[in-house]
C-alpha positions as CSV (number, residue, x, y, z in Angstrom):
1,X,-0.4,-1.4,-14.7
2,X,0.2,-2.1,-11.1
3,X,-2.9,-3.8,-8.7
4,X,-3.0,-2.4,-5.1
5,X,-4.9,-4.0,-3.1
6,X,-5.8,-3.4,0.6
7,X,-6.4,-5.6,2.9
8,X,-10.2,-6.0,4.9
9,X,-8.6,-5.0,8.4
10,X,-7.4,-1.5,6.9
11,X,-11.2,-1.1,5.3
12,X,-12.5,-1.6,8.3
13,X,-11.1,2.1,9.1
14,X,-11.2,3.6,5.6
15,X,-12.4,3.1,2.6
16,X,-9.6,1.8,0.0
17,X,-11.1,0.2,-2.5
18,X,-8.6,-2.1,-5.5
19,X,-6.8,0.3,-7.1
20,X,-4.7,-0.1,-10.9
21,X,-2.1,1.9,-10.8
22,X,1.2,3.0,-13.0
23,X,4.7,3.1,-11.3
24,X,7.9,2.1,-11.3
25,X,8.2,1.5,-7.6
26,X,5.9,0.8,-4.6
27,X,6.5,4.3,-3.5
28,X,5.2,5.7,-7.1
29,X,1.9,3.1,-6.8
30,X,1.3,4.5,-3.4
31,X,1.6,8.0,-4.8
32,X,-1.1,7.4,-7.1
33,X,-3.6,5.6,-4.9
34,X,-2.9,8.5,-2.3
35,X,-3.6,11.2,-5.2
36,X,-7.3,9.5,-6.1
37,X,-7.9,8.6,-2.3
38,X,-6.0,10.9,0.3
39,X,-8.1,9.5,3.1
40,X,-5.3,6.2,3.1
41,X,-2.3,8.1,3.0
42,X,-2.2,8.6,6.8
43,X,-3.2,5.0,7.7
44,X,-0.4,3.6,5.8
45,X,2.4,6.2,5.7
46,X,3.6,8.4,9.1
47,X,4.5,12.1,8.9
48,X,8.1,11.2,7.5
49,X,6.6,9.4,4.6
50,X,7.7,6.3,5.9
51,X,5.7,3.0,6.5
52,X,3.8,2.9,9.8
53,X,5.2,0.5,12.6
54,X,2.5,-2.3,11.5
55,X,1.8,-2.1,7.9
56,X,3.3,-3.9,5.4
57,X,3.6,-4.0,1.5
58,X,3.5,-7.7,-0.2
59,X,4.7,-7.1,-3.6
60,X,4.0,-10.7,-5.8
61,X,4.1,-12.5,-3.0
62,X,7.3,-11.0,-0.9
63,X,7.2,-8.6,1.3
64,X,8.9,-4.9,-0.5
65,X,9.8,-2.2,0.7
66,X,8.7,1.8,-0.6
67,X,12.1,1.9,-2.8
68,X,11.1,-1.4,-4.3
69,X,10.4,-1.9,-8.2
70,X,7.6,-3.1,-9.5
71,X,6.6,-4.5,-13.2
72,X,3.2,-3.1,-14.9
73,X,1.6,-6.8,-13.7
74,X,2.4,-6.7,-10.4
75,X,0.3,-7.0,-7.6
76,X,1.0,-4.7,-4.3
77,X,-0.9,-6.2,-0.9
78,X,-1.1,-3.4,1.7
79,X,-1.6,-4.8,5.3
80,X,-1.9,-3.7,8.9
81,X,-0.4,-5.9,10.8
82,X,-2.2,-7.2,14.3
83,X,-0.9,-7.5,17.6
84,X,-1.4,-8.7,20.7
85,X,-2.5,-11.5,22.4
């Protein structure tokens, strides 16, 4: 099974703890982890279902997109990317 993790600067605003997931594809990870915590669902994902303008997914290491496969030992970063100056 899939790991999600979250990164500290998204905890700072909800609680989304390590999650272990099934799934074929980042999309279907995130489906999970929003289906056990709905509370993250709107920090990462707009009203479209799309990503938010600064967060990204890190699948092993390279950043995925939502359509991307995954394998059962993959790990799946979830970050909120920081701006400014």
């Amino acid at each position: 099974m899939a790991r999600v993790v979250f990164t500290s600067n998204l905890q700072r605003h909800v609680s989304c703890p390590e999650s272990v997931v099934e799934g074929g594809s980042v999309s279907e990870a995130l489906r999970c982890v929003f289906a056990a915590q709905p509370q993250i669902r709107g920090y990462v994902l707009d009203e479209q279902g799309e990503l938010r303008k600064h967060v990204f997914i890190f699948v092993d290491g390279r950043r995925a997109r939502l359509a991307d496969s995954i394998s059962n030992s993959s790990e799946i970063f979830v970050l909120q990317a920081l701006t400014g100056g």
